[in-house]
PADRENZA-784487 format. One record per residue: residue in three letters; x, y, z of N, C-alpha, C in turn. Coordinates in pm, whole numbers, plus 32768, in hexadecimal, padded with zeros to 4 digits. Example, Ala and Ser with C-alpha at 12.3 -4.5 7.8 and 13.67 -1.06 7.14 Angstrom:
BEGIN
ala85277DC7830C84CE7E3E830C85287EB6830C
ser85057F1F82C485577F9682CA850A80038313
END
This chain:
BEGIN
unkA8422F8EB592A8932F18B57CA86B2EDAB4F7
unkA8BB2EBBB49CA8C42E83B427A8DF2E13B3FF
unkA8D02DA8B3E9A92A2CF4B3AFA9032CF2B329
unkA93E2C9FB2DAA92B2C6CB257A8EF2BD6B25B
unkA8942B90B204A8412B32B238A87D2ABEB1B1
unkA8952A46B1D7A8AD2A09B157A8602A21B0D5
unkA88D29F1B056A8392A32AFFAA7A82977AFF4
unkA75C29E5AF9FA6DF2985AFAAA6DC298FAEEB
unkA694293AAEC1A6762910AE2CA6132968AE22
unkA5A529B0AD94A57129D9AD81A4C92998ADA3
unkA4EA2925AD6CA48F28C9ADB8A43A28B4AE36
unkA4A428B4AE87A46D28A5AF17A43E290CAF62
unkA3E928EEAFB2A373291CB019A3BD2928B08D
unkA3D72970B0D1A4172949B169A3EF2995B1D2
unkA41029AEB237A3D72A18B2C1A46C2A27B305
unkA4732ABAB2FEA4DE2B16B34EA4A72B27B3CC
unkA4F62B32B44DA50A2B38B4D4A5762B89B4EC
unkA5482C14B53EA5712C74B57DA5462C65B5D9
unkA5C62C69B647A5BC2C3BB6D2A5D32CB4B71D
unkA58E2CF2B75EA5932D6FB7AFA5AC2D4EB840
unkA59C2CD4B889A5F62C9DB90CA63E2D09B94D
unkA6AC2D10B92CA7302D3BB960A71F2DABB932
unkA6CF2E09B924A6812EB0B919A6262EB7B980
unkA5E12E7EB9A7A5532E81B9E3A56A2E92BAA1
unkA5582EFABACDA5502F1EBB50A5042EA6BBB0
unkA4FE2E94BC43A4962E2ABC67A4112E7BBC65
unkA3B82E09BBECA3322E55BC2FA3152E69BBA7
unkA3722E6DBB5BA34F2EDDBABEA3442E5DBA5A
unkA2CB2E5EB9FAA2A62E16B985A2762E77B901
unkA29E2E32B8C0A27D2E6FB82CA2042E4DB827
unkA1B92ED8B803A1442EEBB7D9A1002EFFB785
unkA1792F17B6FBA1352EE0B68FA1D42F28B618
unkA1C12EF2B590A2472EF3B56AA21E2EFAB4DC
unkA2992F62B49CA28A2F4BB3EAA30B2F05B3CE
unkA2FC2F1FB357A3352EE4B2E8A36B2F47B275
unkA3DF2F39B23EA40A2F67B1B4A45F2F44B15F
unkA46B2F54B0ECA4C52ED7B0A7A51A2F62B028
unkA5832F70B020A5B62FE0AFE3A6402F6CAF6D
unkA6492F9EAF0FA6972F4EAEA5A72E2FAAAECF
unkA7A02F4AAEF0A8112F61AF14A8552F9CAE74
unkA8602F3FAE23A8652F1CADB8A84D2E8DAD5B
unkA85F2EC9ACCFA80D2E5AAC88A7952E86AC15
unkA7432E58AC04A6D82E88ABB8A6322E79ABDC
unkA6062EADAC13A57B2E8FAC52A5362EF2AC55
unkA4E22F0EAC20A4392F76ABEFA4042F97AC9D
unkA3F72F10ACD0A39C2F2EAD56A3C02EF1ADD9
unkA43E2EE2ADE9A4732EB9AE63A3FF2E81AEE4
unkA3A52EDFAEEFA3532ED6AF60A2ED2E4BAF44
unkA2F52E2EAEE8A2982DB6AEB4A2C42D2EAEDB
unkA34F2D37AF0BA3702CB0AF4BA30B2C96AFF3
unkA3062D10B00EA2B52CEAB09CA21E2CAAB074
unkA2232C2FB0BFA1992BF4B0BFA1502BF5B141
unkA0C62C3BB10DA08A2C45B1AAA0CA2CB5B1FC
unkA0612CABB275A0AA2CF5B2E7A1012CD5B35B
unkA1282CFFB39FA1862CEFB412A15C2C74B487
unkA1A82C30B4B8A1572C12B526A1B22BF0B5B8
unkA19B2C28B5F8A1F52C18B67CA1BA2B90B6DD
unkA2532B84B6DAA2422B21B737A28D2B09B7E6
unkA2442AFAB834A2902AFCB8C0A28B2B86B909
unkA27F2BE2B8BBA2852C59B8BDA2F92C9AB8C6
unkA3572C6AB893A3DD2C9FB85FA40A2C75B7BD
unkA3E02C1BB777A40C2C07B6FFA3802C26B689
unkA3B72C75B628A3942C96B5BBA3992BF7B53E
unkA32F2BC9B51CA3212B76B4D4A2F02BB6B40F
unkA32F2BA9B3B9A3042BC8B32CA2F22B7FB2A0
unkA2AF2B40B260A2E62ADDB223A3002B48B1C1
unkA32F2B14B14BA3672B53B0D4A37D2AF4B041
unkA3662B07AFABA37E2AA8AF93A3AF2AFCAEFB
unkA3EA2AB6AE8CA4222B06AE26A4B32B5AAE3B
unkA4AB2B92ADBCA51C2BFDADDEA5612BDBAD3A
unkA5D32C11AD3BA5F62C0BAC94A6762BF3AC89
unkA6982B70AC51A7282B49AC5FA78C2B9CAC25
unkA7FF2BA5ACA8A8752C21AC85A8462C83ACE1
unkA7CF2C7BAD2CA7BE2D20AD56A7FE2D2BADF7
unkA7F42D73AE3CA8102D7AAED6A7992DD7AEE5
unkA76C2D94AF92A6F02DEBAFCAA7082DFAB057
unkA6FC2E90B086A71B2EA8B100A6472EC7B171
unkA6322E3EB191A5E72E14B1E7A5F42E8DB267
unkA5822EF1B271A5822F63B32AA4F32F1AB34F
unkA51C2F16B3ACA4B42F01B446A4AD2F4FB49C
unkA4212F90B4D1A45C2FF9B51FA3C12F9DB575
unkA3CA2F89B61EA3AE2F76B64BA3793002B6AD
unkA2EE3019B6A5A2973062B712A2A5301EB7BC
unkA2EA3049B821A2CE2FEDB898A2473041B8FE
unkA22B3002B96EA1C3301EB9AFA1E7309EBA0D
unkA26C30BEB9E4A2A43123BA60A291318CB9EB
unkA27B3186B969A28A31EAB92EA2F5321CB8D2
unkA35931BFB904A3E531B2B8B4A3F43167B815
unkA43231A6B7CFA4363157B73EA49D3127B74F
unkA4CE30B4B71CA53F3077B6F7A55A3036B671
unkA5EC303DB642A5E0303CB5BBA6202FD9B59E
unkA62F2F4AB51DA6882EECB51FA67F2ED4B463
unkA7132ED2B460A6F62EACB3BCA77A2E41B387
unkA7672E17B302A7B12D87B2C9A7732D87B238
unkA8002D7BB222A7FF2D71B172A7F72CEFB144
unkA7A82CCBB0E9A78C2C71B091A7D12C44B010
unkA8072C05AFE4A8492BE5AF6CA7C12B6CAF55
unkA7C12B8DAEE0A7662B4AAE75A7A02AD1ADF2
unkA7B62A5EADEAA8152A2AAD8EA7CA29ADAD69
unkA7B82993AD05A787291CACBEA7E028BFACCC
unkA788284CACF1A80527A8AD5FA8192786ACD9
END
């Protein structure tokens, strides 16, 4: 599953939420989760450098990330792939537009 996320300023610091809920069997929690940051288009050397820090789950269904930067004009397609306790991966992603306010 894919969404597009409003765009954010180059500036700002923020934290992405991937909600795995309405995936999750009874019983089943994410057990631990990455991150990847890939340039849609635009101009950017290191895409992956917007991720700050590591992951952190919360509730045991949502994927927490902050992120901050990015390069005005660009688009970034944000994957999450969630490890669950049953063994199952699940995958969730959302593109980023990047635009100076």
């Amino acid at each position: 599953m894919s969404t597009t996320w409003p765009a954010k300023d180059p500036a700002e610091k923020l934290i992405c939420s991937f909600d795995f809920s309405p995936e999750l069997d009874s019983g089943e929690t994410i057990d631990h989760a990455t991150l990847s940051v890939t340039l849609l288009s635009g101009g950017d050397a290191n895409p992956s450098a917007l991720l700050d820090g590591a992951p952190q789950i919360a509730g045991g269904s949502v994927v927490l990330h902050a992120f901050q930067g990015g390069v005005d004009g660009a688009n970034y397609r944000f994957r999450c792939l969630a490890t669950l306790s049953s063994g199952r991966i699940l995958a969730l992603a959302a593109t980023l537009p990047v635009r100076t306010a």
